[in-house]
N, C-alpha and C positions, 0 to 999 in steps of 0.2 A: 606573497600574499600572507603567510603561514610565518609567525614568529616563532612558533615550538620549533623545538629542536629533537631530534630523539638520538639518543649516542653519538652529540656533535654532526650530524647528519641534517641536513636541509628537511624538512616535513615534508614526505610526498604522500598526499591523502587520497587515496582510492576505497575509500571504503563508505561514498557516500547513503550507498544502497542502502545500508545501515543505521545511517545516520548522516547529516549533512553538516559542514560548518555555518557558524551565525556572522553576518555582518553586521559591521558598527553599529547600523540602525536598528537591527531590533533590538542587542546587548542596551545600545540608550534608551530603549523606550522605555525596558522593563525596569531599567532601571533609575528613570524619572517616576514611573507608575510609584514605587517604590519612595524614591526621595521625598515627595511633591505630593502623591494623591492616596497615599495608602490607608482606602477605609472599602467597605463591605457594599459590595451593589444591594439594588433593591429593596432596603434594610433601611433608609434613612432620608428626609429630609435635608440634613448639613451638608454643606456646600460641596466635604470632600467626595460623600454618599455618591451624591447626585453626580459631582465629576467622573466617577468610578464606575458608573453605571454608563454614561456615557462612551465611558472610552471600552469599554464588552460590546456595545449595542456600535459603535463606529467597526470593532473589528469582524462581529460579527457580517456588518455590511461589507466588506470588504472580501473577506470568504465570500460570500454570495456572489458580490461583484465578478469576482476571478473564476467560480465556478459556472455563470450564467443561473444562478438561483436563485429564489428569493427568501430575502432576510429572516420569515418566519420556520423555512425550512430547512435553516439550519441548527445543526443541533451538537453543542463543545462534550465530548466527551475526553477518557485520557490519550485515549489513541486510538489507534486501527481497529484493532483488536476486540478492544471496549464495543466500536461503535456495530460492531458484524455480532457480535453477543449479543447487544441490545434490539436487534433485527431477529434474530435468533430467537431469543426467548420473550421479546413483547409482540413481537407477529407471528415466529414459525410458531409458541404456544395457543394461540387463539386459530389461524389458519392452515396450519396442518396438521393432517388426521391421518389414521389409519389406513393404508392401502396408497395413501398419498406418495408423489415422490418429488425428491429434491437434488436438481444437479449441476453439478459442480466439474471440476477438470482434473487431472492427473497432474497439472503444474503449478496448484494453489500453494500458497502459502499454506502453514499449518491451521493460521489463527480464520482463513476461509475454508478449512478441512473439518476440522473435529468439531465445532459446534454445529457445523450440517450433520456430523457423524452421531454427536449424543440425540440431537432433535431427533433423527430417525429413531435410532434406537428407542428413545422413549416414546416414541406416536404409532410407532410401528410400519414407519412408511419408508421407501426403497432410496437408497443415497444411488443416483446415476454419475456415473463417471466420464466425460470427455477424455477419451484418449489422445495422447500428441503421437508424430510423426516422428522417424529418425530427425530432423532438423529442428525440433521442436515448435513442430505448430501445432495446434486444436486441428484434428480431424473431424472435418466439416461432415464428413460422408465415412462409413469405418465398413460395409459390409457385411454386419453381422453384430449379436450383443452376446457381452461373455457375462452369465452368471454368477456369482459368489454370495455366501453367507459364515459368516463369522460372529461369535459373540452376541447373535441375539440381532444383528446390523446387516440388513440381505443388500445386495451391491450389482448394479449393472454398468458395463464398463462396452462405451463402443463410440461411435461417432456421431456427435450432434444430432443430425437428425435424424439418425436410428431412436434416440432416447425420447426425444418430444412426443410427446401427445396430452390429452386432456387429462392425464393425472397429477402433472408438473403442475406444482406451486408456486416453486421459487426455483430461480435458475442465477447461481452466486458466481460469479466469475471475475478472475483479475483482469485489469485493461493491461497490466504491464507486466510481466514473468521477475520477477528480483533476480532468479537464477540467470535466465539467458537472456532477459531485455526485448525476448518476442512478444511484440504490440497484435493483442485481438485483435479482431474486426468487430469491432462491437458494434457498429451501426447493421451488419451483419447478423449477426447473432440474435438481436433486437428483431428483427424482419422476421428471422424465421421461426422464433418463440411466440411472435403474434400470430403468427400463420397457423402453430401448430399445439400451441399451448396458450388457449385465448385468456384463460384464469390467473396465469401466471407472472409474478412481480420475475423482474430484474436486477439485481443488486451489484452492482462495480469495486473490488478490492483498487480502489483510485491511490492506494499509498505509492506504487512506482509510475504513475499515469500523471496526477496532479502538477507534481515537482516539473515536470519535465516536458510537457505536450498541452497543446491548447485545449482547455475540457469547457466543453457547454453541455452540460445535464440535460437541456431542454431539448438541444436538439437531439443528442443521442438518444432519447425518446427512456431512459432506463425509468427505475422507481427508486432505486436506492444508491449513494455513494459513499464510499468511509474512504478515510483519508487522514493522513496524521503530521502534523505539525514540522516536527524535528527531520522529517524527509525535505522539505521545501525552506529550508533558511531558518523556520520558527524554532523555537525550543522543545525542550521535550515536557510530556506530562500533560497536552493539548490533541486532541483528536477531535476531526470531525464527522461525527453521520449529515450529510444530505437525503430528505427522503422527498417525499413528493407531500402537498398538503395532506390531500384527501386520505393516503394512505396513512399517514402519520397519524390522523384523526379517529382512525379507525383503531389503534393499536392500544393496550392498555401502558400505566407505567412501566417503566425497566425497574426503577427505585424507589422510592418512598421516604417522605421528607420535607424539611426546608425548601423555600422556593418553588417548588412540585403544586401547591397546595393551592386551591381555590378555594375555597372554606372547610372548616372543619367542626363537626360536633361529637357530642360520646359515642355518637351512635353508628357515625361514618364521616365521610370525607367525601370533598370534590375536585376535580384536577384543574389545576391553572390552565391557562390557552397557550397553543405553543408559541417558541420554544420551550419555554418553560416545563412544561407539563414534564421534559424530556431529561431535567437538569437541576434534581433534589441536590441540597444541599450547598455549603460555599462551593465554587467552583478555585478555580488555578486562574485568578483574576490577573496577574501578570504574567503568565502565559500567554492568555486568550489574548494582552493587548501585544504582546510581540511577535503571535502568530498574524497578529491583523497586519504587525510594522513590516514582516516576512510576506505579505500579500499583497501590498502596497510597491513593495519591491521589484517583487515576481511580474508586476503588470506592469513598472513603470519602464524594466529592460524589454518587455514583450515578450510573450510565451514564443512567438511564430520562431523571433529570435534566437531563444534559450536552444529549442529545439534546432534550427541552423544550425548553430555552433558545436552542437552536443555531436550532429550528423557526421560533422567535420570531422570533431575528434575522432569520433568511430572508425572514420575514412583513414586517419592518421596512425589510430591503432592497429587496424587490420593490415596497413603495410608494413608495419614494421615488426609484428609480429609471424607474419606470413618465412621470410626466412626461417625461424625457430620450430614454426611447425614443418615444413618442408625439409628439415635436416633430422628430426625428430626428437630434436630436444623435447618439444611440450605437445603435450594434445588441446586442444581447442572443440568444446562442447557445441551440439547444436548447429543453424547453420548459420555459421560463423562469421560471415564474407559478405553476408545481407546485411545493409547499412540501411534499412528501413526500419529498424527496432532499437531499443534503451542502449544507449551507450555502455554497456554491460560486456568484460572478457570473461567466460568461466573456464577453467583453465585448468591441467595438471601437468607441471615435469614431472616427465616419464620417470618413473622408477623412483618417484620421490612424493610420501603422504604430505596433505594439503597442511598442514599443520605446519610440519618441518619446515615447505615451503616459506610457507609466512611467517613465520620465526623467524627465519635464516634473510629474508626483504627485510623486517623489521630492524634488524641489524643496520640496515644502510637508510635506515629513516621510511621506508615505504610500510603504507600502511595497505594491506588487504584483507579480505575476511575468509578463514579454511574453514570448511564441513559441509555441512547438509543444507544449511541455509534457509531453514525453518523451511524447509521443501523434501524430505525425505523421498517423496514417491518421483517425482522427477528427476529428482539426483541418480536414485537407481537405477530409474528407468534407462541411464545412458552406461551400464554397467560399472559402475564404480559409489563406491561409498561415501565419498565426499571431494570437492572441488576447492579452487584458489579462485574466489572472484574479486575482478578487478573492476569496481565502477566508476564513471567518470561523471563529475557535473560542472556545472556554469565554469567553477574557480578553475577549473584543472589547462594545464598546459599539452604542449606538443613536449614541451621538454620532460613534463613528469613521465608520458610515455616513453621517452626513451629513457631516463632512470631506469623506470621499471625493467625494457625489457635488456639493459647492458647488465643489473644484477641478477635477473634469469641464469646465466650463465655461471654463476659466480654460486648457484643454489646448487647446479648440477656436479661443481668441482666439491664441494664437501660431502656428497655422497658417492663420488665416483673410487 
């Protein structure tokens, strides 16, 4: 699949979590956008204008399509990250106050951590914590709620629904762990925030969920989704927020600018109808249409598929790594052996930092990713500093798994 080569070594790429590879089709698209259409959406009458606009407004329909949304409620930002900032600060500044609180999990990525963490901070309202389990699940039920205050940032940390009640505003949660590939129960989650926190929005970190699991917004009944490009085949530099209309209508701009604009005079301004209102200035117009060609793709194999195949491999990885961990070469994070979540290994040989690990795979063409894993407080939570993860998606083989796990061996003799 893989023409690079890395030290005369076959490419074996594990590090989709990260980042995914692009197929031919959307490398052609973007770069027919390019050959063939390249002029400025919105901005023009001329024929290339109007084509350029077209082909944003086809990919945006196509994102909607894949996600079960609709066309006006989506909204291209540059990424994940982007689009949980712009949630952040054009809704959490308008709807949360003081006394308020907002909760999130102990397994978040960073970029769904610390913009919950400044919002408190600066509203004055309580960051709640979902604690996970030895095996890495969201504890449903915890028994009790642990106290903290720090820097101005008060903290309660315990199980789901110890935390709910009618102070929850917003309840931000990944569908998909990056570090260990443990799939919430969002339709779950959902149920019991209505039940117990009737004011309160929902927002989905969708970037390990989208790629890889059939997502219908509607049904999952949530309010918000972000999600980014470069995880699902697209390129990078393309994110998208899904929100719900009504909420979206409700929220002021993130930015200010170009395209944003529904009229202007000295005196004030008026905002465009969404999307737009969401999406000041030029946007990454060949991005957005190789994200639509990466959407087009994703539907045309079948998520139900993607997800089969992905199951498979997990199936394939976990026995062949099951000897290495039963001899003790490597430890194996989480619980490991459950083939119901992301094709994700997080992993360390014993006696050996995740680093050297990955350096020393790198050597023989394997590509995986050592550290924290923009996950700090998860990572810890399983006693150690940082991890070797290894993710698998669509492209990958039975064989690249056993590359992988025949130079395991080969990591442990240069440190032995």
């Amino acid at each position: 699949i893989f023409k690079t080569k890395i030290k005369g070594n076959k490419l074996v790429f594990l590090d989709s979590g990260a980042t995914s590879q692009k197929p031919e089709m959307v490398i052609e698209r973007m770069n027919r956008y390019y050959r063939e259409t390249n002029a400025n959406i919105h901005r023009g009458v001329y024929e290339l204008s109007v084509e350029s606009t077209r082909l944003v407004d086809e990919a945006r329909a196509a994102v909607a399509s894949l996600i079960g949304g609709r066309f006006e409620e989506v909204i291209f930002t540059r990424n994940t990250s982007e689009s949980i900032n712009l949630v952040a600060y054009s809704w959490g500044r308008k709807f949360v106050n003081d006394g308020d609180a907002v909760v999130v999990s102990r397994m978040e990525h960073h970029s769904n951590l610390v913009p919950w963490q400044e919002l408190c901070r600066e509203k004055g309202a309580v960051l709640r914590v979902i604690d996970v389990d030895s095996g890495g699940k969201l504890r449903m039920k915890h028994g009790g709620v642990e106290y903290g205050e720090r820097d101005g940032l008060r903290t309660q940390t315990g199980g789901l629904s110890d935390l709910l009640d009618e102070k929850v505003k917003m309840v931000a949660i990944t569908g998909v762990s990056n570090v260990l590939g443990t799939i919430n129960p969002v339709d779950e989650i959902v149920s019991l925030v209505r039940q117990k926190s009737k004011e309160a929005v929902v927002l989905v970190d969708g970037a390990q969920m989208v790629p890889h699991l059939p997502v219908n917004v509607e049904r999952l009944g949530i309010d918000f989704m972000a999600f980014s490009s470069h995880k699902m085949l697209g390129p990078t530099g393309v994110g998208v927020l899904w929100g719900k209309r009504k909420i979206l209508e409700a929220m002021p701009p993130f930015l200010y600018g170009g395209d944003m604009i529904g009229e202007v005079r000295v005196d004030g301004a008026t905002w465009a109808e969404l999307p737009a209102k969401f999406e000041a200035g030029t946007p990454d117009i060949a991005g957005i249409v190789g994200l639509g060609a990466s959407c087009e793709y994703l539907k045309s194999l079948g998520m139900d598929q993607i997800k089969n195949y992905e199951e498979w491999l997990l199936e394939k990885a976990i026995e062949k790594i099951t000897p290495l961990v039963d001899s003790g070469l490597i430890d194996v994070y989480g619980d490991w052996k459950d083939t119901n979540r992301g094709a994700v290994i997080p992993f360390n040989v014993r006696g050996v930092h995740s680093h050297d690990t990955a350096q020393i795979l790198n050597s023989f063409g394997i590509c995986v990713r050592s550290g924290q894993h923009c996950a700090a407080p998860l990572v810890n939570s399983f006693g150690v500093n940082s991890m070797v993860r290894a993710s698998l998606y669509l492209y990958n083989t039975e064989e690249d798994i056993e590359v992988l796990v025949d130079k395991l061996g080969e990591v442990k003799k240069v440190f032995a």
